[in-house]
Short mmCIF file of the C-alpha atoms (twelve columns), coordinates in Angstrom:
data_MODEL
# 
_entry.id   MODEL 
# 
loop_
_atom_site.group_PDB 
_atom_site.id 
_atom_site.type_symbol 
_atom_site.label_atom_id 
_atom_site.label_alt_id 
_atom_site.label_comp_id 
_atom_site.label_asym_id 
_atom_site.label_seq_id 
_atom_site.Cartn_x 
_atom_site.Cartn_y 
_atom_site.Cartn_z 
_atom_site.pdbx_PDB_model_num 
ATOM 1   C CA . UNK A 1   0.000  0.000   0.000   1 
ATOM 2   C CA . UNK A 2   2.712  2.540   0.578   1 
ATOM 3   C CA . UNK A 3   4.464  1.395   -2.252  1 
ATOM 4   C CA . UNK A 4   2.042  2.495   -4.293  1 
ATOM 5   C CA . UNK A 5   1.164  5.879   -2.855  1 
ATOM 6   C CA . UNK A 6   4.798  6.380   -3.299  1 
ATOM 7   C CA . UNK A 7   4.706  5.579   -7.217  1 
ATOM 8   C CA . UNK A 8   1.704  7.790   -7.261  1 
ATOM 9   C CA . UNK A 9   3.356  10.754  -5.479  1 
ATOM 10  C CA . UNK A 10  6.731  10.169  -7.500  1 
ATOM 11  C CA . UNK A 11  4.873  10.667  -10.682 1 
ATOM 12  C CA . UNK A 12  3.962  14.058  -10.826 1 
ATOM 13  C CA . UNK A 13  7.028  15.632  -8.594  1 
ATOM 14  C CA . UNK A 14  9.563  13.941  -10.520 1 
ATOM 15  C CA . UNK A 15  7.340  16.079  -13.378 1 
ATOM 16  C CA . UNK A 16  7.237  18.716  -11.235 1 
ATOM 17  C CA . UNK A 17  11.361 18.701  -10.762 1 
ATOM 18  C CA . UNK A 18  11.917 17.934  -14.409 1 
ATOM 19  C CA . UNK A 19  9.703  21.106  -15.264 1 
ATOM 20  C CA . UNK A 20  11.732 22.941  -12.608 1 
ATOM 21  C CA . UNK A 21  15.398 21.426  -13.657 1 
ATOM 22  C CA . UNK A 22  14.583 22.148  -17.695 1 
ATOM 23  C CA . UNK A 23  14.763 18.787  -18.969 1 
ATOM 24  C CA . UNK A 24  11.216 18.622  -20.249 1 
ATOM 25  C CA . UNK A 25  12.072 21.007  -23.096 1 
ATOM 26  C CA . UNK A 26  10.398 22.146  -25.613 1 
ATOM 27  C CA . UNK A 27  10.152 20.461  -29.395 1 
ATOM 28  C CA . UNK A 28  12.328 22.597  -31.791 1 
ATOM 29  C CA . UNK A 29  10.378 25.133  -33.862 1 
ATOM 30  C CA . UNK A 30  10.112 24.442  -37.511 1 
ATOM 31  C CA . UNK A 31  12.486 26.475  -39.603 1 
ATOM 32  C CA . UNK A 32  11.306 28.496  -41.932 1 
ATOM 33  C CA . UNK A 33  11.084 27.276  -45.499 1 
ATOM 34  C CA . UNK A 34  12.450 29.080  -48.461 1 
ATOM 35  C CA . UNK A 35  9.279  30.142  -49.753 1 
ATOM 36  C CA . UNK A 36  8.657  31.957  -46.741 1 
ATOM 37  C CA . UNK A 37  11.572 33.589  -46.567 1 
ATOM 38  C CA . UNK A 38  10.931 34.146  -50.470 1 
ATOM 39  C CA . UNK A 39  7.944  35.949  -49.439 1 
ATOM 40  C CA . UNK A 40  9.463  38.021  -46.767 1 
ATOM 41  C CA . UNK A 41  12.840 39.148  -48.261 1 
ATOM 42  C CA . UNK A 42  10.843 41.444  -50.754 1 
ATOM 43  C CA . UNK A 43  8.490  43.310  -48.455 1 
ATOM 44  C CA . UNK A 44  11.385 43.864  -45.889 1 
ATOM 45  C CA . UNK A 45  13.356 45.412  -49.125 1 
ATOM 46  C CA . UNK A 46  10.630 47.145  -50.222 1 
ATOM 47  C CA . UNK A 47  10.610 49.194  -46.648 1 
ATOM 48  C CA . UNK A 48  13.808 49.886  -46.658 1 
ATOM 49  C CA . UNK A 49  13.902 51.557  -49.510 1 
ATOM 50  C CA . UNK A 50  11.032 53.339  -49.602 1 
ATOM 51  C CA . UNK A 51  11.271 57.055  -50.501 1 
ATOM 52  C CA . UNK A 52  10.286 59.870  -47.494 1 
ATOM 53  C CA . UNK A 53  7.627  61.521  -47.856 1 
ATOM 54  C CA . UNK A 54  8.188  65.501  -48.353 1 
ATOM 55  C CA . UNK A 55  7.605  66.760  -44.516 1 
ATOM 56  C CA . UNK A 56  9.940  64.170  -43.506 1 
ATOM 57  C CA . UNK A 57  12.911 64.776  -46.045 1 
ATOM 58  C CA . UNK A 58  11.906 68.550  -45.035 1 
ATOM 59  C CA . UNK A 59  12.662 67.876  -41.521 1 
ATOM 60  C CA . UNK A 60  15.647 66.538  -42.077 1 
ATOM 61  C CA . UNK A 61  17.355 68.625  -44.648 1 
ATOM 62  C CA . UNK A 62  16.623 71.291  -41.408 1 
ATOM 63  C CA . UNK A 63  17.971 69.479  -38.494 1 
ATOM 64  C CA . UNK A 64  21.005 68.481  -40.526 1 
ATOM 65  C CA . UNK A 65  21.442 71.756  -41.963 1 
ATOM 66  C CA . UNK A 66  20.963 72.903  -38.586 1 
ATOM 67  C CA . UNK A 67  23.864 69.954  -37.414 1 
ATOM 68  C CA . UNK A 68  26.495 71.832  -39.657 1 
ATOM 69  C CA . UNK A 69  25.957 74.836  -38.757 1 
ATOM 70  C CA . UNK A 70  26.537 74.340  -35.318 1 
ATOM 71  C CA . UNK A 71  30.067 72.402  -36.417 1 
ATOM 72  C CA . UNK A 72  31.042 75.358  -38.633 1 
ATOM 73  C CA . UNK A 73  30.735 77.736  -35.718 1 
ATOM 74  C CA . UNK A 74  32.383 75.977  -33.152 1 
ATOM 75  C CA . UNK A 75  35.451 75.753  -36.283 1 
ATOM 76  C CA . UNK A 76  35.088 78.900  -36.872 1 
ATOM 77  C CA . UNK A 77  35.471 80.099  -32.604 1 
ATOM 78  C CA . UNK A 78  38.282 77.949  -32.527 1 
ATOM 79  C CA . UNK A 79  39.990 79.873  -35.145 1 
ATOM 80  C CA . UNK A 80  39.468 82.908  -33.934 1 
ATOM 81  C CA . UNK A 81  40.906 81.649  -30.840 1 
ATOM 82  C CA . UNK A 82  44.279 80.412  -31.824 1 
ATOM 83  C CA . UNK A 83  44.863 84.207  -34.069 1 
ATOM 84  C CA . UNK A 84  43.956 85.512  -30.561 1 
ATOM 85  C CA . UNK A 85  46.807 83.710  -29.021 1 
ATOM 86  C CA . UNK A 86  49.016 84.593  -31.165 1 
ATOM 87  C CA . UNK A 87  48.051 88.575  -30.919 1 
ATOM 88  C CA . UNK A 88  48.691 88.698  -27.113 1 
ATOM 89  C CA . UNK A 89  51.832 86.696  -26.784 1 
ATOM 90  C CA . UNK A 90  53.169 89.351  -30.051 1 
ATOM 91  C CA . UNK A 91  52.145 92.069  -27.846 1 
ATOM 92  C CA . UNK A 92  53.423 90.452  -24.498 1 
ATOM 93  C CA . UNK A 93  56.566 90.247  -26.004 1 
ATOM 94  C CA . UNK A 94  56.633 93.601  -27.793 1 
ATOM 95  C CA . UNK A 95  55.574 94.902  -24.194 1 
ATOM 96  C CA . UNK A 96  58.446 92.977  -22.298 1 
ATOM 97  C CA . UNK A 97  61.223 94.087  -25.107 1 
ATOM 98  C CA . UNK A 98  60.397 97.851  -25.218 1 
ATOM 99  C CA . UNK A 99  59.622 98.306  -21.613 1 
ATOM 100 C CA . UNK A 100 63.419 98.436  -20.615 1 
ATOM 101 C CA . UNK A 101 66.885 99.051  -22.608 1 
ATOM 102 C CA . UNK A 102 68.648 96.369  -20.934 1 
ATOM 103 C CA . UNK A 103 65.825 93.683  -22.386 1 
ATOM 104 C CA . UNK A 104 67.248 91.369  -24.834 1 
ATOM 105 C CA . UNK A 105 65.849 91.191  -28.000 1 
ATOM 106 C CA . UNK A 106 65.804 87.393  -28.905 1 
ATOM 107 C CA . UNK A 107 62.757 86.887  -27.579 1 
ATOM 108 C CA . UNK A 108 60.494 88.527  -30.370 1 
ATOM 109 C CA . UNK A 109 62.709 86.035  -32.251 1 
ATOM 110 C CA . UNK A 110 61.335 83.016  -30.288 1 
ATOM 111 C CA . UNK A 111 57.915 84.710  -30.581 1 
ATOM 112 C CA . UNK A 112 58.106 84.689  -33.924 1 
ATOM 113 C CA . UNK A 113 58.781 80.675  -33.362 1 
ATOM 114 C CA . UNK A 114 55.869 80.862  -31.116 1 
ATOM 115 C CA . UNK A 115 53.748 82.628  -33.690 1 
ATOM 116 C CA . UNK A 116 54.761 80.527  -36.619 1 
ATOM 117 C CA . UNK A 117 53.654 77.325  -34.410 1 
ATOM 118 C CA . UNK A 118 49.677 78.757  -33.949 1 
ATOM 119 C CA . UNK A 119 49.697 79.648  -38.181 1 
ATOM 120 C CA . UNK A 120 50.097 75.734  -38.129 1 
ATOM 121 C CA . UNK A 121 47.349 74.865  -35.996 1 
ATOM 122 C CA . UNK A 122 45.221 77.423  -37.269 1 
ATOM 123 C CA . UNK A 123 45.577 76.119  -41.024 1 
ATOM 124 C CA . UNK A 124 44.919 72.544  -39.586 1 
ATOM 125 C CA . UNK A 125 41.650 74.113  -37.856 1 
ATOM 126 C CA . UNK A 126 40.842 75.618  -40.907 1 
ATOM 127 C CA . UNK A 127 40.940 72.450  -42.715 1 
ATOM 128 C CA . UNK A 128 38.276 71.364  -40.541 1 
ATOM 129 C CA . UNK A 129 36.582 74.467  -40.463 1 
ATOM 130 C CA . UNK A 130 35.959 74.156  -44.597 1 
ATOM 131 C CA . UNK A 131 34.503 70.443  -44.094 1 
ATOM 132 C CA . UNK A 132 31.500 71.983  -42.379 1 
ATOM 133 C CA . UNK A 133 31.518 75.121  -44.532 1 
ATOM 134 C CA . UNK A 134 31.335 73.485  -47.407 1 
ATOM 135 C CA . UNK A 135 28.688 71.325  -46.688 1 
ATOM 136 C CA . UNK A 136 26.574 74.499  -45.009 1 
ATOM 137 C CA . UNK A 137 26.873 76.042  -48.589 1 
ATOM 138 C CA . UNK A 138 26.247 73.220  -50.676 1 
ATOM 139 C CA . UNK A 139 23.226 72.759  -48.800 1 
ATOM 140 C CA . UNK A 140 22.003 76.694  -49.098 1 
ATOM 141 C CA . UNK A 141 22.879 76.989  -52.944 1 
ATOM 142 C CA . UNK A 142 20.978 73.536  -53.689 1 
ATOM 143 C CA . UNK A 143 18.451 73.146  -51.693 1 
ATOM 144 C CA . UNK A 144 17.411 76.253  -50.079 1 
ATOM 145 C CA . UNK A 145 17.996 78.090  -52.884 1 
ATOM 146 C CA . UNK A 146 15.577 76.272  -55.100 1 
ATOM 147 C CA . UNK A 147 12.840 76.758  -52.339 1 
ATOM 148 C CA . UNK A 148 12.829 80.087  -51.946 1 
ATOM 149 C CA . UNK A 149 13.371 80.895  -56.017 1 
ATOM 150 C CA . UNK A 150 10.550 79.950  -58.375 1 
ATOM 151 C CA . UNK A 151 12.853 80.466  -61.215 1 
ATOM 152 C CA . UNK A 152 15.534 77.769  -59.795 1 
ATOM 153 C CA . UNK A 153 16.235 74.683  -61.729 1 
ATOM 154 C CA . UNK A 154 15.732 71.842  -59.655 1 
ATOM 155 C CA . UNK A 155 19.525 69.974  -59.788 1 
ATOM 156 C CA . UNK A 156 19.974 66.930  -58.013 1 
ATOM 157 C CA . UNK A 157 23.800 67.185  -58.280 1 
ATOM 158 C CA . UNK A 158 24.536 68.646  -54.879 1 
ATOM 159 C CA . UNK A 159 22.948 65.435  -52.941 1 
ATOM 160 C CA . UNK A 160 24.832 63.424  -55.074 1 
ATOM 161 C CA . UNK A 161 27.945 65.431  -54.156 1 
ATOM 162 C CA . UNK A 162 27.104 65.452  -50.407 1 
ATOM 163 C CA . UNK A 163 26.350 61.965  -50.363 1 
ATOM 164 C CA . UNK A 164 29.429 60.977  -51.509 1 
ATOM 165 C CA . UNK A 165 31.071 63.655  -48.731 1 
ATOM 166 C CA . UNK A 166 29.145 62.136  -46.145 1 
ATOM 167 C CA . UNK A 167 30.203 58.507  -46.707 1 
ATOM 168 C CA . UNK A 168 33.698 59.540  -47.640 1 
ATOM 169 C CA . UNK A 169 34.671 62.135  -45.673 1 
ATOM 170 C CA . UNK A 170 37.847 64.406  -46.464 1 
ATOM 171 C CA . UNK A 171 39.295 67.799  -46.749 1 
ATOM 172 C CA . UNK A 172 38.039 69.963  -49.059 1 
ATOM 173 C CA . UNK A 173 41.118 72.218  -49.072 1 
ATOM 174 C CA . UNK A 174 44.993 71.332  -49.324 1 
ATOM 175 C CA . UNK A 175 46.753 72.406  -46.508 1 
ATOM 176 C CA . UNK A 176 49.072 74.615  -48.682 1 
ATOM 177 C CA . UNK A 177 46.176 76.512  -49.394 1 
ATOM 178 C CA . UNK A 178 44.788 76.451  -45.820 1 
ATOM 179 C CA . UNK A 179 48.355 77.678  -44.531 1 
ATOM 180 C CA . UNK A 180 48.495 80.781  -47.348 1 
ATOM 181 C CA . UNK A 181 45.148 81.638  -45.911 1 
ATOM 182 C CA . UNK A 182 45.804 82.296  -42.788 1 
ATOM 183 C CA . UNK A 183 48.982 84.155  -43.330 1 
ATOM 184 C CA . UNK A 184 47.469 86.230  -46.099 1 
ATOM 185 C CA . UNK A 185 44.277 87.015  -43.556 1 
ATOM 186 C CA . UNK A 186 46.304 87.421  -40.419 1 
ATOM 187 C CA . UNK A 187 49.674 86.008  -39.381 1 
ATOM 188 C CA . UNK A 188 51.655 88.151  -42.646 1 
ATOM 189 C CA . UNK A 189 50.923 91.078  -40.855 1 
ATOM 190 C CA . UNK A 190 51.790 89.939  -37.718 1 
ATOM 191 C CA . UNK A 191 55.355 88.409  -38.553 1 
ATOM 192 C CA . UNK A 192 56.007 91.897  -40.449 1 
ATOM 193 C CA . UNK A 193 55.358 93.580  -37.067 1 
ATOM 194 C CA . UNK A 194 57.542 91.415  -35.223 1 
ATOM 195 C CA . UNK A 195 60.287 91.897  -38.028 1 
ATOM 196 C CA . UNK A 196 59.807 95.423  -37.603 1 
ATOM 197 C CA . UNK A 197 60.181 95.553  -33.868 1 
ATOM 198 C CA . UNK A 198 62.844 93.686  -33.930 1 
ATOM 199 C CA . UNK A 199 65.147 96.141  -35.832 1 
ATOM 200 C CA . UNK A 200 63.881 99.130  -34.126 1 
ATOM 201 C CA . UNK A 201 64.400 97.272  -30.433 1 
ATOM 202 C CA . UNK A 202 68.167 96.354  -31.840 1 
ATOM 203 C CA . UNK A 203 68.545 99.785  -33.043 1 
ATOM 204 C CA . UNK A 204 67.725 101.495 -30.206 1 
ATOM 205 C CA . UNK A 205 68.902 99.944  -27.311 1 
ATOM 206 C CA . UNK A 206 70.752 100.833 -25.400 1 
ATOM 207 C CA . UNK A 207 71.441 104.207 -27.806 1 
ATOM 208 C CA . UNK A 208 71.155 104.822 -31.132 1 
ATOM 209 C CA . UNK A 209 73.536 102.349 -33.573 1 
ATOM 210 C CA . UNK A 210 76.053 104.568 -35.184 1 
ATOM 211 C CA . UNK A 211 76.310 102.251 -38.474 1 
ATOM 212 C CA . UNK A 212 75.380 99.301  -39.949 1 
ATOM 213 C CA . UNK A 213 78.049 97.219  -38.044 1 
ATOM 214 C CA . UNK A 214 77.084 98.277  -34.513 1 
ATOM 215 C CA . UNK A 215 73.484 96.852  -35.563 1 
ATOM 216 C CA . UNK A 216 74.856 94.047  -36.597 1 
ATOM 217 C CA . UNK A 217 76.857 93.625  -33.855 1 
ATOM 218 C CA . UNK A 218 74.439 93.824  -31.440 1 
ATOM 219 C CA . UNK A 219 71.816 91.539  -32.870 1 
ATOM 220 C CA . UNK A 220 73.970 88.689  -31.736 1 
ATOM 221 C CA . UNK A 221 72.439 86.122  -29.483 1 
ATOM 222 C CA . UNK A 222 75.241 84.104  -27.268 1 
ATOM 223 C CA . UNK A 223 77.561 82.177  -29.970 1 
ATOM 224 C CA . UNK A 224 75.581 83.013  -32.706 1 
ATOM 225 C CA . UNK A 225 77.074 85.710  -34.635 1 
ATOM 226 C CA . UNK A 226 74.783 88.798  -35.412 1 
ATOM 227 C CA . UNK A 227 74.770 88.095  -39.599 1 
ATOM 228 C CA . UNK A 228 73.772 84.690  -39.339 1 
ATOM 229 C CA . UNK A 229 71.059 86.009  -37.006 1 
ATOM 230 C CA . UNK A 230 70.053 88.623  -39.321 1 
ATOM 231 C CA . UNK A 231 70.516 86.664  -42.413 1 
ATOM 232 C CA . UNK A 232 67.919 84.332  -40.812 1 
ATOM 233 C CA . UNK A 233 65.583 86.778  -40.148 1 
ATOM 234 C CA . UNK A 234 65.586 87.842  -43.436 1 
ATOM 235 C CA . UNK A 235 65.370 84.738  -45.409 1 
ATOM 236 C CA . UNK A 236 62.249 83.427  -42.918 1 
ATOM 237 C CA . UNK A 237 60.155 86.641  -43.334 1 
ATOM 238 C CA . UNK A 238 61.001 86.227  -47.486 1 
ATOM 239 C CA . UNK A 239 59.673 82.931  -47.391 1 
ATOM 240 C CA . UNK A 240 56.891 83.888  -45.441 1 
ATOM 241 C CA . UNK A 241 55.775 86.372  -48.367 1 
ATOM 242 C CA . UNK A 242 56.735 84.455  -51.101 1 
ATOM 243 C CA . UNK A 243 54.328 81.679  -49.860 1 
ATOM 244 C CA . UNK A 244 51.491 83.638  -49.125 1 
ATOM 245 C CA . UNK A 245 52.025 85.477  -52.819 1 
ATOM 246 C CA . UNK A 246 52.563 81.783  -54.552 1 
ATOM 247 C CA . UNK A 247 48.961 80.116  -53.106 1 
ATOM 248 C CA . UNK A 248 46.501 82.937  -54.003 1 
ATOM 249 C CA . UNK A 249 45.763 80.995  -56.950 1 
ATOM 250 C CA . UNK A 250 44.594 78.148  -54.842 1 
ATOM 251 C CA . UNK A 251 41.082 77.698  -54.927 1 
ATOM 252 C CA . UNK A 252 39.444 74.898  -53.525 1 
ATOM 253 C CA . UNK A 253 37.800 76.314  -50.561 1 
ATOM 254 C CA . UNK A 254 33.978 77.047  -51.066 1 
ATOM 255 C CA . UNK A 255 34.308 80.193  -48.424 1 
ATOM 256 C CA . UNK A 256 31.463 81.474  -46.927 1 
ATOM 257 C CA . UNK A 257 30.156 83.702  -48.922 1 
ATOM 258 C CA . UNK A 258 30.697 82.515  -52.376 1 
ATOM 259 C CA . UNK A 259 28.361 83.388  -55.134 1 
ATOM 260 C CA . UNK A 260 26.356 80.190  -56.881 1 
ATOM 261 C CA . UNK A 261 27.573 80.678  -60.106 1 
ATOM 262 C CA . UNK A 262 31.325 80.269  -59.208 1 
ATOM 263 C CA . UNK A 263 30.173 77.524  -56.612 1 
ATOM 264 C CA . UNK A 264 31.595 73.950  -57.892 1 
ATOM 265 C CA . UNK A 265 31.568 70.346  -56.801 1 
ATOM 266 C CA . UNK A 266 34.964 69.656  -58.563 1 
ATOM 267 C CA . UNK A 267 36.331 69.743  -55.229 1 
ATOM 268 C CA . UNK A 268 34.384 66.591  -53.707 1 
ATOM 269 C CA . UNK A 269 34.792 64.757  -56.727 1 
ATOM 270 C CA . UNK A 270 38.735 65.075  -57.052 1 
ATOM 271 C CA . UNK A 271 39.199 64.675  -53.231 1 
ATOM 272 C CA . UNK A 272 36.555 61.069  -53.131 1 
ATOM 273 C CA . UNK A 273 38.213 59.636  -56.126 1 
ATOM 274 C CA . UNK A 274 41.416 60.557  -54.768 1 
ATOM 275 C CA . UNK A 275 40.175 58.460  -51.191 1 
ATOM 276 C CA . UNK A 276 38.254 55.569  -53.117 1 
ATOM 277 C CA . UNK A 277 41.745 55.803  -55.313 1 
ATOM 278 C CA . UNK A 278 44.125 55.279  -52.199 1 
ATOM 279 C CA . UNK A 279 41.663 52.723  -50.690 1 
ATOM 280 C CA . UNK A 280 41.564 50.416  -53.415 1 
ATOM 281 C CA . UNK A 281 45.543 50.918  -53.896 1 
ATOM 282 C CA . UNK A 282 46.265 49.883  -50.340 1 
ATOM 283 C CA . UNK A 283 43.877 46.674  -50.469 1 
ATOM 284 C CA . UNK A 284 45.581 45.512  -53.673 1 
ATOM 285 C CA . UNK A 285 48.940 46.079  -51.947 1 
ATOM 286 C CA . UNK A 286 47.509 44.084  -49.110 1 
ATOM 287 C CA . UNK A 287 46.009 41.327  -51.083 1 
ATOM 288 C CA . UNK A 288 49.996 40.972  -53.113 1 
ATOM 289 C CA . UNK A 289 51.732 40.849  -49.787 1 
ATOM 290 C CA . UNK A 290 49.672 38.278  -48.511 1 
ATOM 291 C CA . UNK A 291 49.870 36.417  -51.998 1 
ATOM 292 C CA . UNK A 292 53.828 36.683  -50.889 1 
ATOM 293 C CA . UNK A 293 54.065 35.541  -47.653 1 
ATOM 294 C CA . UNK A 294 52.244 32.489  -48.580 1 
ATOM 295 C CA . UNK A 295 54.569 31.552  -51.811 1 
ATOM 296 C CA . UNK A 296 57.689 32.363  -49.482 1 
ATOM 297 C CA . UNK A 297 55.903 29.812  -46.798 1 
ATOM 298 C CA . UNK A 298 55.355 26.934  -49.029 1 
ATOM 299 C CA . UNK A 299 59.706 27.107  -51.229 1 
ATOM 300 C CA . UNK A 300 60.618 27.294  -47.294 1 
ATOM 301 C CA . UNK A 301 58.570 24.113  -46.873 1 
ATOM 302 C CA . UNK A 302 59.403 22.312  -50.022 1 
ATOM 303 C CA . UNK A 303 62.950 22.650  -50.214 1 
ATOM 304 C CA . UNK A 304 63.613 22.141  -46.293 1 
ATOM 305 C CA . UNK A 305 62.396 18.624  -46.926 1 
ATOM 306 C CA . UNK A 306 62.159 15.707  -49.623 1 
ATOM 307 C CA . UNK A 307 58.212 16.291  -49.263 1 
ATOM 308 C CA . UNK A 308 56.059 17.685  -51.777 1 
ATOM 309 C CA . UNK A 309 56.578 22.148  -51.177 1 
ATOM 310 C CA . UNK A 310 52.810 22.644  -51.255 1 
ATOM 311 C CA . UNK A 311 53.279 23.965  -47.323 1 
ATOM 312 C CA . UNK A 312 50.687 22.273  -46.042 1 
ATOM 313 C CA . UNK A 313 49.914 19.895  -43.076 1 
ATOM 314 C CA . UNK A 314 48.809 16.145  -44.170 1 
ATOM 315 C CA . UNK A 315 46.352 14.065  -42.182 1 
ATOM 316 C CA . UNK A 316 47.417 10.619  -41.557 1 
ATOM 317 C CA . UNK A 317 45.441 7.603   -40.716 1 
ATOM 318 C CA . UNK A 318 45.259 7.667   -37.283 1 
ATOM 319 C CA . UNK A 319 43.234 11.169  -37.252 1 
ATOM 320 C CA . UNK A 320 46.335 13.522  -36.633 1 
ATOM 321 C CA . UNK A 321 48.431 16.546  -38.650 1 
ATOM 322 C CA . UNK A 322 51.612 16.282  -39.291 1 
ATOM 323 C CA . UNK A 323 53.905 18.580  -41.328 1 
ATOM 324 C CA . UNK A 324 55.552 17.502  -44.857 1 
ATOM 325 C CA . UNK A 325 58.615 15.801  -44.203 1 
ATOM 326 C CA . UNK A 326 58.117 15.141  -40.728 1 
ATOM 327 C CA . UNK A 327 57.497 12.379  -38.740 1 
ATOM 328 C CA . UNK A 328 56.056 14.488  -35.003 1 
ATOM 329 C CA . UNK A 329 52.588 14.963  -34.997 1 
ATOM 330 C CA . UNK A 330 52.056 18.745  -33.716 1 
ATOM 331 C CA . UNK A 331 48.326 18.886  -33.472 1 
ATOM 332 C CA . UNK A 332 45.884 15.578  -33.117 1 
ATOM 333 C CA . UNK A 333 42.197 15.666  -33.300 1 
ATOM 334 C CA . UNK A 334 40.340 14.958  -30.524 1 
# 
């Protein structure tokens, strides 16, 4: 009698403890068959690709628009930043020279260093600075533009061009050009004033020079004679000008207030092929190394050993991998 009440009970809470422990499970579902997923593929296709409707491509021509904006502004601060830099350590120094005879003049020398250092990172800003631009304009001369004017064509060439900018990205500007920029807008002027100051502080302090060879004499710093200092001076502010003469025919940059008609996309096309150009010339490099290493693998192989030089491991009959020519198994399957 108890033997059966205890089959009885043991029936459903060994259930209950197989429910509890997971090894009832569940049958596997059915996969799908292929003309299900026939039927599927399509429709999921056909919603991705589905074109916006005009409030929604509206919206978000605006909040993008509105996107580069805000990046070409916080470019543009930052460039307005680094010429401010540059302004107050030129008149720091000009202050510190000037404000006592007995001052040495070498340090509007390393200002001009100092200077030359923030027209570097202000071209490299500037770089950036043009991605956004460029993008802010394109945007205003195609598609605001043909908004607001009845009389505009509609031209679908500037989403083209921006689509290809926004999947490649790259500099619209060289950074010759971007360096002549700057120094033609505001870091020529400044090096001219620190060339100037120069001469008058060596001139002047502590009296008058008499001739040509007192000034020279003076503008000495430590071992360095004063020609070679001067000679320096005058060969860096040259190059300076000659530069910022030699890359006003430069032209890439959209600028930010350029007129439609002179506005051109041959910019983002030269620049993407030049990218899809170097990206297709490093995978073939790639794809010939690789092509290299293996051929040097497989002579090493061949000619190390009386076994056939294809380089690669042999399975024998007892389920294991051995290299050509050897006898050790290195790797066994288990």
């Amino acid at each position: 009698m108890k033997t059966d009440l205890r089959s009885r009970a043991s029936g459903p809470l060994s259930a209950r403890i197989e429910r509890a422990t997971g090894n009832l499970q569940r049958p596997p579902a059915a996969a799908p068959s292929a003309e299900t997923a026939t039927e599927k593929t399509p429709d999921l296709l056909t919603n991705l690709r589905r074109r916006m409707s005009p409030s929604e491509l509206n919206t978000a021509m605006v909040h993008f628009y509105r996107g580069e904006v805000q990046r070409s502004n916080t470019w543009r601060n930052r460039l307005d930043t680094t010429t401010n830099w540059a302004v107050l350590t030129a008149g720091a120094t000009l202050s510190f020279a000037f404000s006592a005879p007995s001052n040495p003049p070498f340090v509007i020398l390393i200002n001009s260093l100092l200077v030359f250092y923030f027209l570097i990172m202000e071209a490299r800003r500037y770089r950036y600075y043009e991605i956004w631009s460029s993008r802010v304009r394109v945007l205003e001369t195609g598609y605001f533009a043909q908004l607001l004017s009845s009389d505009s064509k509609i031209d679908e060439e500037w989403a083209a061009n921006l689509a290809d900018d926004l999947i490649t990205p790259h500099f619209t500007i060289s950074e010759w050009e971007a360096v002549g920029r700057r120094l033609r807008r505001n870091y020529l002027w400044i090096f001219a004033l620190l060339a100037l100051s120069w001469n008058l502080k060596v001139y002047l302090h502590p009296t008058p020079a008499r001739d040509f060879d007192m000034f020279i004499s003076r503008a000495g710093v430590g071992v360095v004679p004063g020609s070679v200092v001067f000679a320096v001076g005058v060969i860096f502010n040259a190059v300076m000008l000659i530069f910022a003469l030699a890359t006003v025919r430069l032209k890439e940059a959209t600028g930010e207030v350029l007129p439609n008609h002179e506005f051109s996309f041959d910019t983002f096309r030269r620049v993407t092929d030049w990218t899809r150009a170097a990206t297709e010339r490093r995978r073939r490099t790639t794809v010939q190394r690789t092509k290299r290493a293996r051929a040097r693998v497989r002579s090493r192989v061949g000619t190390s050993s009386a076994a056939p030089a294809t380089g690669e491991w042999t399975k024998t009959e007892s389920g294991a991998w051995k290299k050509p020519g050897s006898e050790s198994i290195h790797e066994t399957i288990t």
